[in-house]
C-alpha positions as CSV (number, residue, x, y, z in Angstrom):
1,X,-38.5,16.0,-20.5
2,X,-36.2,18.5,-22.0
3,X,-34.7,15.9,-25.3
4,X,-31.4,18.4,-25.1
5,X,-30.5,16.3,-22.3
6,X,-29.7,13.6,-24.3
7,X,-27.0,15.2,-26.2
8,X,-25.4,17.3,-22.7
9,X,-22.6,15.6,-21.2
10,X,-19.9,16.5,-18.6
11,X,-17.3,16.2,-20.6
12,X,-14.5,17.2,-18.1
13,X,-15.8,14.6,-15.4
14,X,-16.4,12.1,-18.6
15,X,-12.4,12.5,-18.9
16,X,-12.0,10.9,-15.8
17,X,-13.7,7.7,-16.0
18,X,-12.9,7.1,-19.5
19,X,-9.3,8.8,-20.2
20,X,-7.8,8.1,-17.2
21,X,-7.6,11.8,-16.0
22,X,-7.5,12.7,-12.2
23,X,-10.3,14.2,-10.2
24,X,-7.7,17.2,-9.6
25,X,-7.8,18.5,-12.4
26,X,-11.2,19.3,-13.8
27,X,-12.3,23.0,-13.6
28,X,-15.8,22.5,-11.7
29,X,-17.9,19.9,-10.2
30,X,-21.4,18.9,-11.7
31,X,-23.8,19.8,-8.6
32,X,-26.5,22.2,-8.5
33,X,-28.7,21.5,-5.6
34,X,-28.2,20.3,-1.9
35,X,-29.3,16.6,-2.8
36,X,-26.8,16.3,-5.4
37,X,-23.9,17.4,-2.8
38,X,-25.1,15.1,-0.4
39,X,-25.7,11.7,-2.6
40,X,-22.0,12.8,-4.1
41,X,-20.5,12.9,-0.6
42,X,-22.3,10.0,0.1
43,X,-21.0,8.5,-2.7
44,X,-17.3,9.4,-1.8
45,X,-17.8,7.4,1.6
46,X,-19.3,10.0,4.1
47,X,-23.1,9.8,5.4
48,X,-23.7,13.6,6.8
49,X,-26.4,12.0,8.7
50,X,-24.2,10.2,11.1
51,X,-22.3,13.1,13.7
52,X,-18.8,10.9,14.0
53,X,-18.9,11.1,9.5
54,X,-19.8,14.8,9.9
55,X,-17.2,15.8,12.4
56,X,-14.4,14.4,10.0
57,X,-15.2,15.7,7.2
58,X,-15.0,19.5,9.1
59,X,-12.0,18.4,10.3
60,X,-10.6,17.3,7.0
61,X,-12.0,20.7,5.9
62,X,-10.3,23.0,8.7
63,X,-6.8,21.3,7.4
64,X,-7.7,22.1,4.1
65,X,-7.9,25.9,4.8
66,X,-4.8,25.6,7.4
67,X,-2.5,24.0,4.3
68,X,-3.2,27.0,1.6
69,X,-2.5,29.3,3.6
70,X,0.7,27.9,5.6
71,X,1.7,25.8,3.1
72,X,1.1,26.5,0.2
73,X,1.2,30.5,0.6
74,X,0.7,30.8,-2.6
75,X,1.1,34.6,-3.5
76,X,-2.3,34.9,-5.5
77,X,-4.2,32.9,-3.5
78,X,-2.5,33.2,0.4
79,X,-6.0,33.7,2.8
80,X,-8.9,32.0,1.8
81,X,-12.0,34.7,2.4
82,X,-13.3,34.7,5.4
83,X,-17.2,33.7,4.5
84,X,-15.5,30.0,3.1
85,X,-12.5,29.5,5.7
86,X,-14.3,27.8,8.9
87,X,-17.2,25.6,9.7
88,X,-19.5,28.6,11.1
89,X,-19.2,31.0,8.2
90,X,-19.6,27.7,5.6
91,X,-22.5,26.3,8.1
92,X,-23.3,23.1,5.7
93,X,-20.8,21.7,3.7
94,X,-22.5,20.7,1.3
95,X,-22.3,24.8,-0.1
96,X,-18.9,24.2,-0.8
97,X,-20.0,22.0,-3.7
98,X,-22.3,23.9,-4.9
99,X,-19.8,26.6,-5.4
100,X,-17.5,24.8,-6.6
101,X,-19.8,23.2,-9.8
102,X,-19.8,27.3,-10.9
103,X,-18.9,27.7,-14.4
104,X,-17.2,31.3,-13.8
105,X,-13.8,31.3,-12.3
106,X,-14.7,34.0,-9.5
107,X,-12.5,33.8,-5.9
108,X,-15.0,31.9,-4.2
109,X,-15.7,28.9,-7.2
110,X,-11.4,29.2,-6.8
111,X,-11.1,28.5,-3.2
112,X,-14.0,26.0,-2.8
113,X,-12.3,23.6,-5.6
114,X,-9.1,24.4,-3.8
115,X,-10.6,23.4,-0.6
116,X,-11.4,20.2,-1.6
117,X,-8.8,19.0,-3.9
118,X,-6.3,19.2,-0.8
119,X,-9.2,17.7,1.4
120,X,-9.5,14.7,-1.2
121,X,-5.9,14.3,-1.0
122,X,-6.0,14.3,3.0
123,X,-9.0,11.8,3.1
124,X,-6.6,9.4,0.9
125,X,-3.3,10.0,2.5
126,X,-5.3,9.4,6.0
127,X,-6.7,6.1,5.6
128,X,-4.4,4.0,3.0
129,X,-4.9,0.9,4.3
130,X,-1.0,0.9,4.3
131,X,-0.2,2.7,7.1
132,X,-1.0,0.1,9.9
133,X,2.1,-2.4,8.4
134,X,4.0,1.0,8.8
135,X,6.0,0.5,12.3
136,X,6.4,-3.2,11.2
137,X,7.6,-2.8,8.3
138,X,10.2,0.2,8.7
139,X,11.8,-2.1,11.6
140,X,11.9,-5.1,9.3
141,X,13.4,-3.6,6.9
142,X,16.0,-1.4,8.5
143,X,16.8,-3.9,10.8
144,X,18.0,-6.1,7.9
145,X,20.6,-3.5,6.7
146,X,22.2,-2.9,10.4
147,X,22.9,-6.4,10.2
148,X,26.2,-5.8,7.7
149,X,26.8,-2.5,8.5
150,X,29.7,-3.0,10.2
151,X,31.9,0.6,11.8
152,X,35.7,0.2,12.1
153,X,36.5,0.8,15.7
154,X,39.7,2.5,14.9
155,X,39.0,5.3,12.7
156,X,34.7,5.1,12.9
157,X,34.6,4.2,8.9
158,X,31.0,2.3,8.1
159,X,31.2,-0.3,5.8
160,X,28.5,-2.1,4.1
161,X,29.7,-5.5,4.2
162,X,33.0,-7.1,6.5
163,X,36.0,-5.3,5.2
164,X,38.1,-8.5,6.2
165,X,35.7,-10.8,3.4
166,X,36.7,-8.5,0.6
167,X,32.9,-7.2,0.0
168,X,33.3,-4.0,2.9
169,X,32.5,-1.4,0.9
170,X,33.2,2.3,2.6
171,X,30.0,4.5,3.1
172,X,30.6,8.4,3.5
173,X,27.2,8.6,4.0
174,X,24.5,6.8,5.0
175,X,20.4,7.9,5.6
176,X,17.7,5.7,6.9
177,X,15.1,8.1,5.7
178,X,11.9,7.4,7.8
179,X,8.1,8.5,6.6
180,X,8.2,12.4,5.2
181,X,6.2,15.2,6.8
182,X,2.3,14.7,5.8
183,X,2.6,17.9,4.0
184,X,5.2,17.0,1.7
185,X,3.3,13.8,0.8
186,X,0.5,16.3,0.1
187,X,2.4,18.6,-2.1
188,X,3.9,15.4,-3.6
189,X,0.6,14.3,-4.4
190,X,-0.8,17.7,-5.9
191,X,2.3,18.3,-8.2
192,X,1.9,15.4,-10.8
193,X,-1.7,14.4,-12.6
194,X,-1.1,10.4,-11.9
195,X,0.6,11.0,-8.5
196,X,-2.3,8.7,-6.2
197,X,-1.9,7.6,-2.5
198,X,-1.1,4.0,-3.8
199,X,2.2,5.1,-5.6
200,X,3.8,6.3,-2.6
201,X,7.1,4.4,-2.1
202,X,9.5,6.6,-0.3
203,X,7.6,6.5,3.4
204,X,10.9,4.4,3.8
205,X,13.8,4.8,2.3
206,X,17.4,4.1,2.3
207,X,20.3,6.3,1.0
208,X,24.2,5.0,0.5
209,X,27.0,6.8,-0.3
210,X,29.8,5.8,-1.3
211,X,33.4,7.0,-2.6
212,X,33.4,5.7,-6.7
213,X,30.7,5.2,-8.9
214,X,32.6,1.2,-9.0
215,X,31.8,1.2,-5.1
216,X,28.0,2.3,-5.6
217,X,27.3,-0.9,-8.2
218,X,29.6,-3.4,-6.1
219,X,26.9,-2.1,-3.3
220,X,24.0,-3.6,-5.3
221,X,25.7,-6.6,-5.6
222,X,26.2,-6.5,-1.7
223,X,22.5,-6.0,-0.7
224,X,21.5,-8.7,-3.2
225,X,23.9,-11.4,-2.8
226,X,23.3,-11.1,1.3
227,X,20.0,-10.7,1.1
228,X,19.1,-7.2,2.2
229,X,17.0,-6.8,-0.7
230,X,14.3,-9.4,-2.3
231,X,15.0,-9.7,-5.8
232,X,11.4,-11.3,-6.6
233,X,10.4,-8.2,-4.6
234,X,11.8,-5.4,-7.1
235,X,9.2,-3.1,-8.3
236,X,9.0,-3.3,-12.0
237,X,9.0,-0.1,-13.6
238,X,10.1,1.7,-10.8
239,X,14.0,1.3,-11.4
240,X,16.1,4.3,-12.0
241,X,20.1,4.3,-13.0
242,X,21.4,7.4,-13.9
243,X,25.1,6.8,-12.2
244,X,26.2,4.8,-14.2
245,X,26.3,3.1,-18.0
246,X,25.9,-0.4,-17.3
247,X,26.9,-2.1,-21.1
248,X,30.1,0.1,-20.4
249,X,30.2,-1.4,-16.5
250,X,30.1,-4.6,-17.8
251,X,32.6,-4.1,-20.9
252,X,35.3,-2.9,-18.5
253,X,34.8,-5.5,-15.8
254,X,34.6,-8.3,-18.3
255,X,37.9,-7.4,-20.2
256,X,39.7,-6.6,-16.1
257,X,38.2,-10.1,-15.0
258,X,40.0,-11.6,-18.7
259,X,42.8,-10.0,-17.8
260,X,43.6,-11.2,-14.1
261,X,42.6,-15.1,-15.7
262,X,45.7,-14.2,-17.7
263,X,47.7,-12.8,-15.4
264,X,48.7,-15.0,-11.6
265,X,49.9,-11.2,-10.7
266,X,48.8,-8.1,-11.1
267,X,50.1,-6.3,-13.8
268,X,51.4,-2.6,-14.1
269,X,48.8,-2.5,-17.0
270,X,45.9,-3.9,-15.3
271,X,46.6,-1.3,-12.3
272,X,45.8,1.1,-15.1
273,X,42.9,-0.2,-16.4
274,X,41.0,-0.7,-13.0
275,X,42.3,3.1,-12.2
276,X,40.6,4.3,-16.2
277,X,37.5,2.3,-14.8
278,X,36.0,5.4,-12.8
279,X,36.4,7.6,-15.7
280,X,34.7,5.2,-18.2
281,X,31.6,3.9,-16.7
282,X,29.6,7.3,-15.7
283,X,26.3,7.9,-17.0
284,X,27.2,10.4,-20.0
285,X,23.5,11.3,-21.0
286,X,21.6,13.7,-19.1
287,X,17.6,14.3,-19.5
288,X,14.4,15.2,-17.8
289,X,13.3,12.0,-15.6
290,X,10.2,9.8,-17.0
291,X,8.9,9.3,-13.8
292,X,9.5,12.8,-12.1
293,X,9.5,16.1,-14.4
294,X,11.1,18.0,-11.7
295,X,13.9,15.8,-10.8
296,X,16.7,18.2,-11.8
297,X,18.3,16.6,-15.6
298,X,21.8,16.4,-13.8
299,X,20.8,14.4,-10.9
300,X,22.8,10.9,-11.0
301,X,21.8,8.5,-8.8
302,X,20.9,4.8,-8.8
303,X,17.5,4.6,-7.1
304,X,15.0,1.8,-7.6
305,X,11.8,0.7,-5.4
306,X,11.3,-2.8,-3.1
307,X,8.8,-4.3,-1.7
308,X,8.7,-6.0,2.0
309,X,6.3,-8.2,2.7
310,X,5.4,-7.4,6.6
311,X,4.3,-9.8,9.0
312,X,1.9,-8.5,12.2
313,X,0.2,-10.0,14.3
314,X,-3.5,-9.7,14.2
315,X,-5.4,-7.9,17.1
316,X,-8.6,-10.1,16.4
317,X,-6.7,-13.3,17.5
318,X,-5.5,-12.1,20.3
319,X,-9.0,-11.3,21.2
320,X,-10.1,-14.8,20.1
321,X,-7.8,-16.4,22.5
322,X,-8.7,-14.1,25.5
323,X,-12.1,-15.2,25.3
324,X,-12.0,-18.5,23.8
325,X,-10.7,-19.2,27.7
326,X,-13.3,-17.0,29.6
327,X,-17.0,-17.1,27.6
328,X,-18.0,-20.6,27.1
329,X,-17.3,-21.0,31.1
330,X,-20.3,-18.4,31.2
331,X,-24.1,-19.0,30.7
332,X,-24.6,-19.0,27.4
333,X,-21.2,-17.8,26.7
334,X,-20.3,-20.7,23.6
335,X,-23.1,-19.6,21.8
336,X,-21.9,-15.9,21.9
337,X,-18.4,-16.5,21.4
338,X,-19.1,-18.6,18.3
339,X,-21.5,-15.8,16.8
340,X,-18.5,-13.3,17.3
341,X,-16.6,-15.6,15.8
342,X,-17.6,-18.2,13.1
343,X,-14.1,-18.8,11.6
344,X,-10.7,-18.7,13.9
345,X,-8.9,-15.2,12.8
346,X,-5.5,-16.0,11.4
347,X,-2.9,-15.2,13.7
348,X,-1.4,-12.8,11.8
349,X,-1.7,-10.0,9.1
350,X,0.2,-10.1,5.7
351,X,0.6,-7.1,3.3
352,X,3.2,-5.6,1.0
353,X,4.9,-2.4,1.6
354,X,7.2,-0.2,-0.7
355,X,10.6,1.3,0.4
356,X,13.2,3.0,-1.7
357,X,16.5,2.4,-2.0
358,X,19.3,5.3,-3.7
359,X,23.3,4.9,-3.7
360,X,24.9,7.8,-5.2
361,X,28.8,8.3,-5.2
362,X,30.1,11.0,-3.5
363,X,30.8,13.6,-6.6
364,X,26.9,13.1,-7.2
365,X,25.7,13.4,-3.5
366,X,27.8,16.7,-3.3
367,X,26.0,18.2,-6.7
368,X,22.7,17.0,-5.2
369,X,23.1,19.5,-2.1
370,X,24.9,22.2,-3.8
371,X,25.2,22.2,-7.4
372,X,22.7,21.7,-10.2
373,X,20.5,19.2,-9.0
374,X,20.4,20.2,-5.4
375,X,17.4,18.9,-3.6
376,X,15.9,22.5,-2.3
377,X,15.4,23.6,-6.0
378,X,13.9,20.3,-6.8
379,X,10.6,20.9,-3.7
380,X,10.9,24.4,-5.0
381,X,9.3,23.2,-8.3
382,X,7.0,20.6,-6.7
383,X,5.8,23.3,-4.7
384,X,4.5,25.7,-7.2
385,X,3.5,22.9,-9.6
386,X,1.0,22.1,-6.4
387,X,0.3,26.2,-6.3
388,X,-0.6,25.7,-10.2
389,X,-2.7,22.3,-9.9
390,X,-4.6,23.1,-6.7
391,X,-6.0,27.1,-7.4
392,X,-6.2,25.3,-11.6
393,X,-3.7,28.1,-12.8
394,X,-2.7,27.8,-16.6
395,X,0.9,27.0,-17.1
């Protein structure tokens, strides 16, 4: 036994289970021979031995290859040679790993941790658990807003809330923004170190805008007081308000509301100071974002994350009922049906899924397409932060 052993470690995979780093983001893997590779991908969840395990892998692996080079086209790294980019010229898998646990940074030990970083992040975006409550819950939840969204017939305005009970609030704008492209949840994954499957919360999303920065916070109050929104259901953490200063909201509000207790009409002076309001209640500080380094520093928005709790029905009773009618009329049919199934299966499926919600006043929603913080530049810099992550470029 070699005693030098003892004192070796892999210090960058080491990182991972005890610093909380990401999987991404080590230089090389830690496999030397072909039984390594396959008790590591057996390991991960795949058994090579079993043909239906085999073929998905491949496939995860021909995506791979398609995504740097139509994707990501990054201009270093835009065609992945021609010995590592399909299943005949590769032949076993398991090379890939091999290649990839190289300490020298040649093209090939490149491309083979390239490969597989984007297939890691396929495998996970594929089967989050998630996805099933995905139909469900996107008609749950945007079915609850069209509810009191309500158009004018006469000139087509959208209001969130009756106009007629003093809550409408005018909407220039408004987005039901259904599940992004699987490559941009891909690149969203690859462009931050603690961006995992299970933080996605944007699949669905909702985007108001309105004409003041008063109109965008009177519309939180809207989709809380009726409802639309679950208050127990907020996201801690997750909460973002960069539209506006609420100590100062409240100030101004508070000294108004004093004011009109005051006054049985309204006053010349109090016209003034709900006119000042606008002025006085923007978000005057501007900085990078905590949660997203590449949301641009001038992007004001109030944006914050719910969770729905979806209701479908499960497949398993349905089943259960079928049969629970047809076997134990058959020979020997109770004793099969009751080792299919020992307990009834509940009649439906429960799970919590994420949405977001952003409202934005006009001025802001303008600036977001074409000025500072417009949205093209912001997936310009995801984009080559993935570039930099997936081929382990030094920034």
């Amino acid at each position: 036994m070699d005693v030098t052993q003892n004192f070796e470690f892999p210090w960058p995979s080491v990182n991972v289970v005890l610093e909380g780093g990401s999987i991404l983001d080590i230089p090389h893997l830690e496999i030397k021979t072909i039984g390594e590779a396959t008790a590591f991908i057996q390991a991960y969840g795949f058994d090579l031995n079993n043909p239906d395990d085999l073929e998905l892998v491949w496939r995860f692996f021909n995506d791979a290859v398609q995504f740097i080079e139509k994707v990501l086209a990054d201009p270093d790294y835009s065609k992945v040679p021609e010995h590592l980019r399909s299943e005949k010229s590769v032949n076993d898998i398991r090379r890939l790993f091999i290649i990839a646990s190289e300490k020298n940074r040649t093209d090939d030990q490149i491309y083979a941790c390239a490969i597989l970083r984007i297939m890691h992040v396929m495998i996970h975006l594929f089967y989050d658990p998630r996805l099933k409550f995905f139909q469900a819950m996107q008609t749950q939840v945007l079915n609850r807003l069209d509810q009191f969204l309500y158009v004018d017939p006469i000139n087509g305005v959208t209001y969130l809330g009756k106009e007629e009970d003093g809550q409408g609030i005018k909407l220039l704008f408004f987005k039901k923004k259904e599940r992004k492209d699987p490559d941009r949840e891909i690149i969203k994954l690859l462009h931050k170190a603690d961006s995992v499957v299970e933080e996605i919360y944007d699949r669905v999303g909702i985007r108001l805008v309105t004409e003041t920065k008063l109109d965008a916070f009177r519309a939180v109050r809207v989709l809380l007081e009726k409802n639309i929104i679950s208050l127990p259901n907020i996201r801690p953490g997750r909460s973002r308000n960069r539209l506006v200063d609420l100590k100062r909201v409240q100030f101004e509000l508070d000294r108004i509301a004093i004011h009109l207790k005051k006054t049985p009409e309204p006053a010349p002076y109090i016209e003034r100071m709900i006119k000042r309001l606008e002025k006085r209640i923007g978000y005057g500080r501007i900085g990078r974002s905590l949660l997203n380094p590449h949301t641009s520093e001038h992007y004001k928005a109030i944006q914050f994350t719910c969770r729905e709790l979806v209701k479908v029905r499960n497949p398993q009773h349905h089943t259960y009922t079928q049969l629970a009618t047809q076997l134990p009329n058959m020979s020997g049919g109770t004793q099969l049906f009751n080792e299919l199934f020992p307990t009834v299966p509940a009649p439906y499926e429960y799970g919590f899924f994420p949405y977001e919600i952003q409202i934005m006043d006009v001025k802001a929603y303008a600036d977001s397409i074409f000025g500072k913080s417009n949205h093209e530049e912001y997936r310009r810099k995801q984009l080559n932060a993935a570039r930099h992550r997936v081929f382990g470029k030094k920034t």
